[in-house]
SELOPA-780221 format. One record per residue (C-alpha): residue number from 1; x negated, y negated, z negated; residue in one letter. Coordinates in steps of 0.25 Angstrom, whole numbers, plus 5000, padded with zeros to 4 digits. Example, Ala and Ser with C-alpha at 12.3 -4.5 7.8 and 13.67 -1.06 7.14 Angstrom:
BEGIN
{1,{4951,5018,4969},a}
{2,{4945,5004,4971},s}
***
This chain:
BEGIN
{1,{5000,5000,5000},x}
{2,{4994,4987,5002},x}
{3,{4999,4973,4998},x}
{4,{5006,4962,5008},x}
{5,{5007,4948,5002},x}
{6,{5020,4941,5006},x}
{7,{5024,4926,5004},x}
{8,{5031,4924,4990},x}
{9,{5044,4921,4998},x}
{10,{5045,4932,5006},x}
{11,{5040,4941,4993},x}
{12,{5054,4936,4985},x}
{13,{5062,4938,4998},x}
{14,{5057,4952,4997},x}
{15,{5057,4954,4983},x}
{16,{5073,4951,4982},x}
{17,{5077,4960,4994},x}
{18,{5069,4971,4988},x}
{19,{5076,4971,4973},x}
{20,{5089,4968,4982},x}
{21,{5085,4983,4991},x}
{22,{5079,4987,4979},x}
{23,{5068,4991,4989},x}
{24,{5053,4989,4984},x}
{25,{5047,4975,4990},x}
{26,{5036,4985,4998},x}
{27,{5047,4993,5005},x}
{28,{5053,4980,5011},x}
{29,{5040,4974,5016},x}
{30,{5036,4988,5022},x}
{31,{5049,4989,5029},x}
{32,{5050,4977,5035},x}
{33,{5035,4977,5041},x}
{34,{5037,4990,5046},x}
{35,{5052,4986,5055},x}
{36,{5043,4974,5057},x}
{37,{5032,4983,5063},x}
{38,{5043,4992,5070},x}
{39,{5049,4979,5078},x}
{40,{5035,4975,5082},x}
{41,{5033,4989,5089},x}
{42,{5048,4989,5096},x}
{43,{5043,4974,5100},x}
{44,{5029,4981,5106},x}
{45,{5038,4991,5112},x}
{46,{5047,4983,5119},x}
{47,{5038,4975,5123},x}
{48,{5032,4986,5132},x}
{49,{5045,4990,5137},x}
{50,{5047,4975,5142},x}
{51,{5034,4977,5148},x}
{52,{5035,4988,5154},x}
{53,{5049,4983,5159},x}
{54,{5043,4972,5165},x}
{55,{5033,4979,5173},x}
{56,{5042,4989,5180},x}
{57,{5050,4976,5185},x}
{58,{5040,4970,5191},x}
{59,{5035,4982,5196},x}
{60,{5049,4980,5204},x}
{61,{5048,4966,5207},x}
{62,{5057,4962,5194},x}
{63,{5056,4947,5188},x}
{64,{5055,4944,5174},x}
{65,{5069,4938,5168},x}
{66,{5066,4923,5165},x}
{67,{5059,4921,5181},x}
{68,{5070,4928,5189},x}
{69,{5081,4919,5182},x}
{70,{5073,4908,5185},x}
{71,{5072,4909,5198},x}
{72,{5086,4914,5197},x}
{73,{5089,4900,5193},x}
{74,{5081,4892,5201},x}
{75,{5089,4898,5212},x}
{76,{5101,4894,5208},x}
{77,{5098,4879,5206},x}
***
Protein backbone atom coordinates (compact mmCIF):
# COMPACT_ATOMS: atom_id res chain seq x y z
CA UNK A 1 0.00 0.00 0.00
CA UNK A 2 1.45 3.30 -0.42
CA UNK A 3 0.30 6.83 0.48
CA UNK A 4 -1.58 9.42 -1.94
CA UNK A 5 -1.75 13.09 -0.60
CA UNK A 6 -5.01 14.80 -1.52
CA UNK A 7 -6.05 18.43 -0.89
CA UNK A 8 -7.78 18.91 2.42
CA UNK A 9 -11.10 19.76 0.46
CA UNK A 10 -11.19 16.95 -1.38
CA UNK A 11 -10.10 14.70 1.76
CA UNK A 12 -13.50 15.95 3.76
CA UNK A 13 -15.55 15.51 0.56
CA UNK A 14 -14.17 11.99 0.74
CA UNK A 15 -14.30 11.56 4.36
CA UNK A 16 -18.34 12.27 4.45
CA UNK A 17 -19.26 9.91 1.40
CA UNK A 18 -17.20 7.32 3.11
CA UNK A 19 -19.05 7.33 6.67
CA UNK A 20 -22.24 8.01 4.53
CA UNK A 21 -21.33 4.28 2.24
CA UNK A 22 -19.82 3.18 5.21
CA UNK A 23 -16.90 2.29 2.83
CA UNK A 24 -13.22 2.77 3.93
CA UNK A 25 -11.81 6.21 2.42
CA UNK A 26 -9.11 3.85 0.48
CA UNK A 27 -11.75 1.77 -1.34
CA UNK A 28 -13.26 5.00 -2.86
CA UNK A 29 -10.01 6.52 -4.09
CA UNK A 30 -9.03 2.95 -5.39
CA UNK A 31 -12.33 2.65 -7.37
CA UNK A 32 -12.47 5.63 -8.66
CA UNK A 33 -8.82 5.73 -10.30
CA UNK A 34 -9.36 2.59 -11.60
CA UNK A 35 -13.09 3.51 -13.72
CA UNK A 36 -10.82 6.51 -14.33
CA UNK A 37 -8.06 4.15 -15.64
CA UNK A 38 -10.74 2.04 -17.46
CA UNK A 39 -12.25 5.32 -19.39
CA UNK A 40 -8.79 6.30 -20.44
CA UNK A 41 -8.29 2.83 -22.24
CA UNK A 42 -11.93 2.78 -24.10
CA UNK A 43 -10.71 6.51 -25.04
CA UNK A 44 -7.30 4.84 -26.57
CA UNK A 45 -9.43 2.30 -28.02
CA UNK A 46 -11.85 4.19 -29.65
CA UNK A 47 -9.41 6.36 -30.81
CA UNK A 48 -7.88 3.45 -33.07
CA UNK A 49 -11.27 2.61 -34.21
CA UNK A 50 -11.75 6.13 -35.60
CA UNK A 51 -8.39 5.80 -37.02
CA UNK A 52 -8.78 3.12 -38.50
CA UNK A 53 -12.19 4.14 -39.80
CA UNK A 54 -10.74 6.98 -41.28
CA UNK A 55 -8.17 5.30 -43.30
CA UNK A 56 -10.62 2.80 -44.98
CA UNK A 57 -12.52 6.04 -46.27
CA UNK A 58 -10.04 7.54 -47.71
CA UNK A 59 -8.86 4.59 -49.06
CA UNK A 60 -12.28 5.00 -50.88
CA UNK A 61 -12.06 8.41 -51.65
CA UNK A 62 -14.36 9.42 -48.47
CA UNK A 63 -14.05 13.23 -47.07
CA UNK A 64 -13.79 14.04 -43.61
CA UNK A 65 -17.28 15.61 -42.11
CA UNK A 66 -16.42 19.13 -41.35
CA UNK A 67 -14.80 19.66 -45.31
CA UNK A 68 -17.61 17.89 -47.15
CA UNK A 69 -20.14 20.14 -45.49
CA UNK A 70 -18.22 22.98 -46.22
CA UNK A 71 -17.98 22.85 -49.59
CA UNK A 72 -21.51 21.56 -49.31
CA UNK A 73 -22.37 24.89 -48.26
CA UNK A 74 -20.22 26.90 -50.24
CA UNK A 75 -22.21 25.62 -53.08
CA UNK A 76 -25.23 26.54 -52.08
CA UNK A 77 -24.38 30.23 -51.48
Amino acid sequence: MKTLTVTDNLYLVLEEVAVRSGRPISDLVSEAVEAWLADGAIDDAERREIDVARAEAAEQGGVEFEAFFAEFLDERD
